[in-house]
C-alpha positions in Angstrom: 57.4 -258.8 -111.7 59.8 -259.0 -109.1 59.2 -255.8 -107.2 55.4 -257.3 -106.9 56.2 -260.8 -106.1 58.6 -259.4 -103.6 55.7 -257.3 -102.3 53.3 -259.7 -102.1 55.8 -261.8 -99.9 56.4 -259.5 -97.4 52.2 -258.5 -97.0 52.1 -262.6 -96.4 54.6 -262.1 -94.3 53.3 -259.5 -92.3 49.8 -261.2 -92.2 51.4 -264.3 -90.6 52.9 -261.9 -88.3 50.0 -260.2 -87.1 48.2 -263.4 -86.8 50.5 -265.1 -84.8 50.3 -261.8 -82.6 46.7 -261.9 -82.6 46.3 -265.7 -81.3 44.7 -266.2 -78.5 47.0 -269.3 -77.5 50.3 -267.4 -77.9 49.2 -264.5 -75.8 48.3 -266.7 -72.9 52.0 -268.5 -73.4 53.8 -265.1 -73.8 51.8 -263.7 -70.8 53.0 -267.0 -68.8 56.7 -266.9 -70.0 57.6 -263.5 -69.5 55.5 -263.4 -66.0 57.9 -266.6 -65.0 60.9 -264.8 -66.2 60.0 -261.7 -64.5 59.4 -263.4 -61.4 63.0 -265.3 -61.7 64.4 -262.2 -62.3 63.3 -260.3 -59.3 64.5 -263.4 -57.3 68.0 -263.8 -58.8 68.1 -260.1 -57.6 66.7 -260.5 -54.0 69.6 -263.0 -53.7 72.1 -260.7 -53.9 73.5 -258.4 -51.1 71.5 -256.3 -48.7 72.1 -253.5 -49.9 71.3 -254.4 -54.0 67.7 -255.0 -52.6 64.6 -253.7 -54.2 62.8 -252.2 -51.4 59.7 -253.6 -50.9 56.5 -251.7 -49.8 54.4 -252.4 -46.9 50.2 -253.2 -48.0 51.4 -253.0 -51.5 51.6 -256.1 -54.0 55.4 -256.9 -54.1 55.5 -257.1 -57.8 55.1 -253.6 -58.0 59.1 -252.8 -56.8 60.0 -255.4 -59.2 63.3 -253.9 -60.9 62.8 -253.4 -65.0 65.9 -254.0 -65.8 68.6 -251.3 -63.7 71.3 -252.0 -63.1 73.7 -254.7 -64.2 72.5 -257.8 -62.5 71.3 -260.8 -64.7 68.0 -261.0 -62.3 67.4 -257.2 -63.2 68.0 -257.6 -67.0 65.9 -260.8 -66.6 62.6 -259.2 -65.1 63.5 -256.3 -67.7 62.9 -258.8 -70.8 60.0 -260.4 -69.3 58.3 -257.1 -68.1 59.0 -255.9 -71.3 57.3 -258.5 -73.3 54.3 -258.3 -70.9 54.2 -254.7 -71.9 54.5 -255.1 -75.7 51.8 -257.7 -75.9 49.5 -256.0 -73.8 49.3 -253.3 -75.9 49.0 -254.9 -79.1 45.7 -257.0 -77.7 44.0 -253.4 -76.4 44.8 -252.1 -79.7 42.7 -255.0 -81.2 40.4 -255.2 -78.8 39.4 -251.1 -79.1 40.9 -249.9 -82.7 38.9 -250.2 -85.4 41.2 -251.9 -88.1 43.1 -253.7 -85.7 41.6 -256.2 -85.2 43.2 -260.3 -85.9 43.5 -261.3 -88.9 41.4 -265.1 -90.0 43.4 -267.5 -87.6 44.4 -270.7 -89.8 42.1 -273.6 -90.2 38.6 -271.1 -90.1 35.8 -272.3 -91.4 34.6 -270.6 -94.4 30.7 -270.1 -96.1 30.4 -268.5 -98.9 27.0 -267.0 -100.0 26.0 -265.6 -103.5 24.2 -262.3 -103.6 21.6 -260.4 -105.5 23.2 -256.5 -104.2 25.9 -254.5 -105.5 29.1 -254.6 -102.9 27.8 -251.3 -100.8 24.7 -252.8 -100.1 25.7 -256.2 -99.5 27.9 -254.4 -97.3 24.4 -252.8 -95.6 22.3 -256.3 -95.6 25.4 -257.8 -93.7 25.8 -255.3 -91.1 22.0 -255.3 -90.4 22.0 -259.3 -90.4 24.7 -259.2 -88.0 23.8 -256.5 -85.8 20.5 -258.9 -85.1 23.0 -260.6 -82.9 25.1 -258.1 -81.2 27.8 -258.1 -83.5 29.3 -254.4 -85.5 30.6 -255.2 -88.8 33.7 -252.8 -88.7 35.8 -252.0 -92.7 39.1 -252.9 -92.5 39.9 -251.9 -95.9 38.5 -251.6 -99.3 40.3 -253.1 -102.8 39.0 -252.7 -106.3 35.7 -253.9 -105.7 35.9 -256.0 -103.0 35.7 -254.9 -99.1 37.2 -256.5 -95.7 36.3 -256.0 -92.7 35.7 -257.7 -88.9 32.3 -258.2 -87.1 32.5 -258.2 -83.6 30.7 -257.5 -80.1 29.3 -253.9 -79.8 29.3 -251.9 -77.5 30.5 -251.8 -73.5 29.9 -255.9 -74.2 32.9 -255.5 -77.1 35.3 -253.7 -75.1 34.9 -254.7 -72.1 37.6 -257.9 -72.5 40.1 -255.3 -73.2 40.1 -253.3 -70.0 42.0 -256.4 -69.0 44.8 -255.4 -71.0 44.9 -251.7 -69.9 45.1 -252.8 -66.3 48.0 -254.4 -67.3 49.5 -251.8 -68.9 48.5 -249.4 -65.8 50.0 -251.9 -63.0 53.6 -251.7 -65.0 53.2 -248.0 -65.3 53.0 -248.0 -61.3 55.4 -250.2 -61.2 57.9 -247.8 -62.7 56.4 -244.6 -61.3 57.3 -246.6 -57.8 60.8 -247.2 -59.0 61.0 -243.6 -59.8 59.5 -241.8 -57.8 58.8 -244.0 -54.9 60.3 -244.9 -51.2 60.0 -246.8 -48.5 61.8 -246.2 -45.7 63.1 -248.7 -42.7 60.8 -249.7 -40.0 61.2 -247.7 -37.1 60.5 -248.8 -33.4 58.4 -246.5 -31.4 57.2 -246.6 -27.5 55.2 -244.1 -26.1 56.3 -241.2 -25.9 58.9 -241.1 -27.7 59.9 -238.9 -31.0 61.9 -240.4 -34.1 62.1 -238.8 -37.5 60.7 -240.1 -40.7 61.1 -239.7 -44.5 63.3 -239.3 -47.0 65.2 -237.4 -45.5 63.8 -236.8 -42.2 62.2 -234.1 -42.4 58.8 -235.4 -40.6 58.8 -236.3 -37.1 56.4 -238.7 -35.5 55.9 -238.4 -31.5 53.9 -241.9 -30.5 51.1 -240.4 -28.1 48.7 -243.2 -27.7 48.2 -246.9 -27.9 44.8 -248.5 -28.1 44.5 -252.3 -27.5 41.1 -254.1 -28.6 41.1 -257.6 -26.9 39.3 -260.1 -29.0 36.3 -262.2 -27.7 38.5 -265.3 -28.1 41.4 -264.6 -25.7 43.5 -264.2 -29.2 45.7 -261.7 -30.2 44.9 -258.1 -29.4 44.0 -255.3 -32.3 46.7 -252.5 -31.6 46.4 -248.9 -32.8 48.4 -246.1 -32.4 47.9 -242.6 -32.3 51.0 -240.5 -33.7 51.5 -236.7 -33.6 53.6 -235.7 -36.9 55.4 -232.5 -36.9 57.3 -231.1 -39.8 59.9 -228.2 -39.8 58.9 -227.8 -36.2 54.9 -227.1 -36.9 52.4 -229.8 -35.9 50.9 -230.7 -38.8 48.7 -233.2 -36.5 47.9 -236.4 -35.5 47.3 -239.7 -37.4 45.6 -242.9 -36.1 47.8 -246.4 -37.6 47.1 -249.8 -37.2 48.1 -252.7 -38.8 44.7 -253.3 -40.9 44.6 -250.0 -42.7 46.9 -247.3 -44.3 47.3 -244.0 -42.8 48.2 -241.2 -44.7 49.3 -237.7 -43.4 51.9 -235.0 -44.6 52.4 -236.2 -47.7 53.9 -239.8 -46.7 52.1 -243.4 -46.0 52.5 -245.1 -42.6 52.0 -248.1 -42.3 52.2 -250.1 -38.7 54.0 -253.3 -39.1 53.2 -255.0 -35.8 54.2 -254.6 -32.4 55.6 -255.6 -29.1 56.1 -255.8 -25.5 57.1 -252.6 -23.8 57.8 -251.6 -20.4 57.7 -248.3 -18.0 60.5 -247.7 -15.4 60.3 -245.3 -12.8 62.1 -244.6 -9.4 61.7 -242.8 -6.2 63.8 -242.5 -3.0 63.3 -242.4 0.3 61.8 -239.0 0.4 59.4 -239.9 -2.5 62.0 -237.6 -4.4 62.6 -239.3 -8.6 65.5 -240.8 -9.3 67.3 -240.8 -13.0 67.3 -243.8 -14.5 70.1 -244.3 -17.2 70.1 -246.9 -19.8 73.4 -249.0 -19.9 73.2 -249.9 -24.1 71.0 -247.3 -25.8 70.6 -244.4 -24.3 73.6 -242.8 -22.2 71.7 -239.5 -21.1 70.2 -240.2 -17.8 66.0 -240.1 -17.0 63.4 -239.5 -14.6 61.2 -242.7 -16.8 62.8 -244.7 -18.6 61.1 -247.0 -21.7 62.4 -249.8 -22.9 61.0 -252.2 -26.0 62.0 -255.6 -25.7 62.3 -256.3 -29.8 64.1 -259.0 -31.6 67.2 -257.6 -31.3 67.2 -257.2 -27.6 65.4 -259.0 -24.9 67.4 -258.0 -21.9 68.1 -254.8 -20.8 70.0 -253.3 -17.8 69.2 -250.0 -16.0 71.3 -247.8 -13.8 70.2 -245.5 -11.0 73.7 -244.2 -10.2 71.8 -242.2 -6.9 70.7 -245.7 -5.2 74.1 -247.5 -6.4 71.9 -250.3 -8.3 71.6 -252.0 -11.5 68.3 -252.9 -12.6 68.3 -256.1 -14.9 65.3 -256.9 -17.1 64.3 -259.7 -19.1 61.3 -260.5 -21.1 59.8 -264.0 -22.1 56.9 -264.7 -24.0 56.4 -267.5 -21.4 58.0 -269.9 -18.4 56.2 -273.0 -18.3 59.4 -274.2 -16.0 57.3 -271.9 -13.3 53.5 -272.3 -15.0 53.3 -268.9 -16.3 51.6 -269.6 -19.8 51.9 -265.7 -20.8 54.5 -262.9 -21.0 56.4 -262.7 -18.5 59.0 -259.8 -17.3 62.2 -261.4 -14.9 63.3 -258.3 -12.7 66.8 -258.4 -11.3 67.9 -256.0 -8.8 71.5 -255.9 -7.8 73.8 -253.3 -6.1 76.1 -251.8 -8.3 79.5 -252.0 -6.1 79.7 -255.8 -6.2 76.5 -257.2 -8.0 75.1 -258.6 -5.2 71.2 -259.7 -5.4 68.7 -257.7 -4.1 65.6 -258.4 -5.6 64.3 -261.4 -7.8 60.9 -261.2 -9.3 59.2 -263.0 -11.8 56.1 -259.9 -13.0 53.2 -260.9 -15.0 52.1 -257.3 -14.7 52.7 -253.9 -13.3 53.6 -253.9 -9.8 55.6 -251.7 -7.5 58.6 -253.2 -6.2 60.3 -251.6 -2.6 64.8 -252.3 -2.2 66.0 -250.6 0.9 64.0 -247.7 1.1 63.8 -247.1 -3.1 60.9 -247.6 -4.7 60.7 -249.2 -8.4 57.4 -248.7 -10.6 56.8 -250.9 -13.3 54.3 -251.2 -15.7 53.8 -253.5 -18.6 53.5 -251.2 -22.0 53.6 -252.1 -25.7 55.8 -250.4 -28.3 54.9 -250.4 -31.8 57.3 -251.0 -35.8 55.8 -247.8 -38.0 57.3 -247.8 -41.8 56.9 -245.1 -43.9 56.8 -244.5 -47.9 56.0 -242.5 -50.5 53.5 -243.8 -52.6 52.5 -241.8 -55.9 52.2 -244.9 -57.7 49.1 -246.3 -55.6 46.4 -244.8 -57.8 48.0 -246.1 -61.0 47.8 -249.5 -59.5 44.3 -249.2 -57.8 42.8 -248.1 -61.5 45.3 -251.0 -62.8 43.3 -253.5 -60.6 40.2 -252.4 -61.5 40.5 -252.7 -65.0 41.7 -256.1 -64.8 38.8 -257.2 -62.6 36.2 -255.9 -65.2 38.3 -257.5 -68.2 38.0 -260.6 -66.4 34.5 -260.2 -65.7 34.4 -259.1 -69.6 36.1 -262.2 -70.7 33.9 -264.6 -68.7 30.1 -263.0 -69.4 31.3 -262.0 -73.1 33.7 -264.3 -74.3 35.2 -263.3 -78.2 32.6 -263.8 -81.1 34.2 -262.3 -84.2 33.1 -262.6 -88.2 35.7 -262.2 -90.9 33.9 -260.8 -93.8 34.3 -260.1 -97.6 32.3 -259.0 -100.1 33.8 -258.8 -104.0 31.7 -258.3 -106.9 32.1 -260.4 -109.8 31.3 -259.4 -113.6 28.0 -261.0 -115.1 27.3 -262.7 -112.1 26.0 -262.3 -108.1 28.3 -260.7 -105.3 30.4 -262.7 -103.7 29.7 -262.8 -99.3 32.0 -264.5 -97.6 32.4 -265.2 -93.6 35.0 -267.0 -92.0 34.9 -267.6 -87.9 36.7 -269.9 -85.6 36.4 -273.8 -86.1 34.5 -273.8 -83.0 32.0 -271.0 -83.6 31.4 -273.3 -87.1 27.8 -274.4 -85.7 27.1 -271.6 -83.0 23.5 -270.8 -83.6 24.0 -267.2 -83.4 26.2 -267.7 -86.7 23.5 -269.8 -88.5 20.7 -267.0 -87.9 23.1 -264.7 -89.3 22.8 -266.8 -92.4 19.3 -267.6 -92.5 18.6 -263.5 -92.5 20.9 -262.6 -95.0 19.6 -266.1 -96.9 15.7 -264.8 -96.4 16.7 -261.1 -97.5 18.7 -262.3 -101.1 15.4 -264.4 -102.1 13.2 -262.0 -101.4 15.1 -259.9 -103.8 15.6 -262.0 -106.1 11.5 -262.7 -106.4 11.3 -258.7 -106.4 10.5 -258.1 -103.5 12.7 -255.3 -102.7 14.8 -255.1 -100.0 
């Protein structure tokens, strides 16, 4: 007696269990708490230094570099947990929303109707099914006692599952998310003006020569569309050239580029007296002298100085994005020319565009360019998260045109009297009119046995 008492508790047990998994209400709360604690965690960890960063990903949705959990950090541990629970729920709602015999067990406070039949239990079972698949629903067995059997009625069909595509997104958006932490990376963004090579990748072992820039003006003097033409190389071998801008993602030999913006450039050239070039030699980057020199006037630098050691000058230049102190509403480049002896002034211009400028007998060409900020990453975990999306969409779209109708039924015979039918639903599908012509056809079909005439 006590081995089955003890039983019996723990089957209660495990029913309340499963029910409060199954609710409807708790899964939107556990889907809200763990998605706040996940999101707290990945900020606690953003706040610490630099170089603990989870590196984001360029036209990707941040939350998929969120950290599950490496590391010590309280903010990792903390997006662990909730990432976790979002996980762990998921699954158990697809399971019940596409296993037969998984489905929720009757929620509290259902409404019950109980119905007396003329049948035996298997074909009750039959008349049930048949009255219920009048209305779209599949009686599915969840088990079979004695002589009773359970079971759950719900949508059949695409109709039926279609809800629970929103929980496999899920599941497939935190798969990307780890196959990005795994496998995944993003490098720094790298400044590029034309004509100019830099190396890219993991561990650099694609190059990226920037051979053209495109500039679309817009109807409404706004800003400009800007796209780039880039001609990768790896191991030495041109593996060809890719076209980025900052609206689409451009893939090519095996990495994604991205093009995060860009910015105002310049073109520096010099000739002497006998129309001869001139080197030009930058005075902070680049210590190798040059027949054209490029310079990008980023962030980090707005001012740079040039040397032409031949002519015994300094060329100083200094970009603004405007002077209204001198009316110039746009861009404007300050050029300084001094000698390089004693810094005395030999030039002072104010360009608004290319222009040649002429200092005893040395000729200066200088032309208004942009340079451009190229990222790239590897991104295997992009078609996990596209088919992620999509599922979630169509679960939506599933929980909004379909919405949950479910039937708990059993059906027990009884010695020297009719079968036992029971239903139980949700308190608010108590009067649904779908439920009530259930009723009436399984009603309709026991009196006509009952008056003989068959089934």
């Amino acid at each position: 007696m006590r081995r089955t008492t003890l039983n019996r508790r723990i089957t209660l047990l495990g029913a309340e269990v499963w029910r409060a998994v199954a609710s409807r209400r708790l899964a939107i709360v556990v889907l809200a708490v763990a998605l706040a604690v996940s999101v707290a965690g990945v900020v606690a960890s953003s706040r610490l230094t630099e170089a603990a960063r989870v590196p984001g990903y360029y036209g990707v949705a941040p939350l998929l570099a969120m950290p599950w959990g490496e590391g010590t950090s309280p903010g990792s541990r903390l997006a662990g947990v909730g990432l976790g629970a979002i996980a762990a729920l998921s699954l158990v709602r697809l399971l019940q929303a596409w296993v037969v015999g998984w489905g929720a067990t009757v929620p509290r406070g259902a409404q019950v109707r109980l119905h007396e039949v003329p049948w035996g239990v298997e074909e009750t079972w039959r008349e049930v099914g048949a009255a219920l698949a009048a209305t779209g629903l599949r009686l599915e067995s969840a088990g079979a006692r004695g002589d009773a059997r359970l079971g759950l009625a719900r949508r059949s069909g695409l109709a039926g599952r279609l809800s629970g595509a929103f929980y496999l997104g899920v599941l497939l958006l935190l798969a990307a998310s780890l196959v990005a932490q795994g496998w995944g990376w993003a490098g720094e963004p790298v400044e590029l003006a034309l004509g100019e090579t830099r190396a890219f990748g993991e561990h650099g072992e694609v190059t990226a020569r920037l051979e053209q820039i495109e500039i679309t003006p817009t109807s409404d003097d706004g800003i400009p569309s800007l796209a780039s033409t880039l001609r990768l190389s790896r191991e030495g071998n041109v593996a060809g050239d890719v076209r980025v801008n900052t609206l689409r993602r451009a893939s090519a030999a095996g990495l994604a580029l991205y093009q995060l913006g860009y910015g105002p450039a310049a073109r520096v050239a010099a000739r002497g007296t006998d129309g001869a070039a001139l080197r030009l030699q930058s005075m902070a980057q680049d210590p190798e002298p040059r027949t054209v020199a490029r310079i990008s006037f980023s962030g980090r630098q707005q001012e740079h100085l040039l040397a032409l050691p031949e002519a015994n000058m300094v060329v100083r230049m200094v970009h603004y994005p405007s002077l209204e102190a001198r009316g110039i509403a746009g861009p404007v480049l300050h050029v300084r020319v001094e000698r390089g002896i004693d810094g005395l002034s030999l030039a002072d211009e104010f360009l608004t565009e290319g222009r040649q400028l002429r200092i005893n007998g040395i000729t200066l060409d200088i032309d208004f360019e942009y340079y451009v900020v190229v990222r790239a990453a590897r991104e295997p975990h992009l078609p996990i998260a596209a088919l992620g999306a999509t599922m979630v969409l169509l679960g939506m779209i599933g929980f909004v045109a379909w919405p949950d109708r479910r039937v708990w039924v059993a059906v027990r015979a009884r010695e020297g009297a009719e079968t036992l039918c029971q239903f139980a639903v949700e308190p608010r599908e108590a009067s649904a009119g779908w439920l009530a012509g259930v009723e009436a056809v399984l009603v309709e079909r026991a009196c006509g046995r009952r008056d003989g005439g068959g089934n």
